[in-house]
N, C-alpha and C positions, 0 to 999 in steps of 0.2 A: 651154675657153671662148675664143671670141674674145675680143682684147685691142682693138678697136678701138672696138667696141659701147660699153664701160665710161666710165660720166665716172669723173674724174678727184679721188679720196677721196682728202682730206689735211688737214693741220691748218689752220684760218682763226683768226685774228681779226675777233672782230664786237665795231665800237668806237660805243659809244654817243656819238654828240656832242653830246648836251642835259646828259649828268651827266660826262663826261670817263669812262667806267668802261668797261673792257677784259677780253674775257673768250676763252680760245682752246679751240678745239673742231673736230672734222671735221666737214666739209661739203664737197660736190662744188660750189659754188657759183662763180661764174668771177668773179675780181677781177681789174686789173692792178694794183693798190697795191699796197706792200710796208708792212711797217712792222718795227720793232725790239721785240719784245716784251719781260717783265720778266726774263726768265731767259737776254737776252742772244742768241738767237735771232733771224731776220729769216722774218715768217710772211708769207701775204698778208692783207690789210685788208678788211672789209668796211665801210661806214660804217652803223649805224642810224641813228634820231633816237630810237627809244624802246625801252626793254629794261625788266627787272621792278626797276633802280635808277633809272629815272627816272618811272615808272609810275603814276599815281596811287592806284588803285587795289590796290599792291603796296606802298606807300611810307607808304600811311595819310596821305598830302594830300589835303586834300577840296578841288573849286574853289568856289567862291563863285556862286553862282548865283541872278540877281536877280529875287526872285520878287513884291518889289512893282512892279518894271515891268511884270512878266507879266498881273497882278491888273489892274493900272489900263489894259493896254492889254487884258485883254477887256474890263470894262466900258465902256471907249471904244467899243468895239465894236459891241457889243451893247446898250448904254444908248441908241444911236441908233435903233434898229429898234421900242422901245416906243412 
C-alpha cells in the first residue's frame, strides 16, 4: 500500500462547546488544536456545538414552541381574504 494516499487515523477529541462534554475517538479529521485530555494525554481537539449530551432530542428537552402565535397569525391571514 502506498503510504502517501492514506489520511492520517489517530485519536481526536470532539469537545462539545454548548454542554462542556469531551469525548476521544479516531478520526482522520485535520485539526490544529491540541488539548490535554483526562487521562493526562495531549490529543488533537475538534470543537462541535452539538453532540447526543447537548441534543435535544437525546437529552429528553423539549423546546417550547409558540403555537398560539402560529394560530393567530394564520387567521391574520386568512381572515383577510373572506
Amino acid at each position: 500500500m502506498k503510504a502517501t494516499i492514506h489520511p492520517n487515523y489517530r485519536d481526536v477529541v470532539f469537545y462539545d462547546t454548548s454542554s462542556e462534554f469531551k469525548f476521544l475517538t479516531k478520526s482522520t479529521i485535520e485539526t490544529s488544536e491540541t488539548i490535554v485530555f483526562e487521562d493526562g494525554n495531549t490529543y488533537p481537539v475538534y470543537k462541535i456545538e452539538v453532540s447526543a449530551e447537548s441534543h435535544p432530542f437525546y437529552t429528553g428537552k423539549k423546546m417550547m414552541l409558540d403555537t398560539a402565535g402560529r394560530v393567530e397569525k394564520f387567521n391574520r391571514r386568512y381572515a383577510a381574504k373572506k
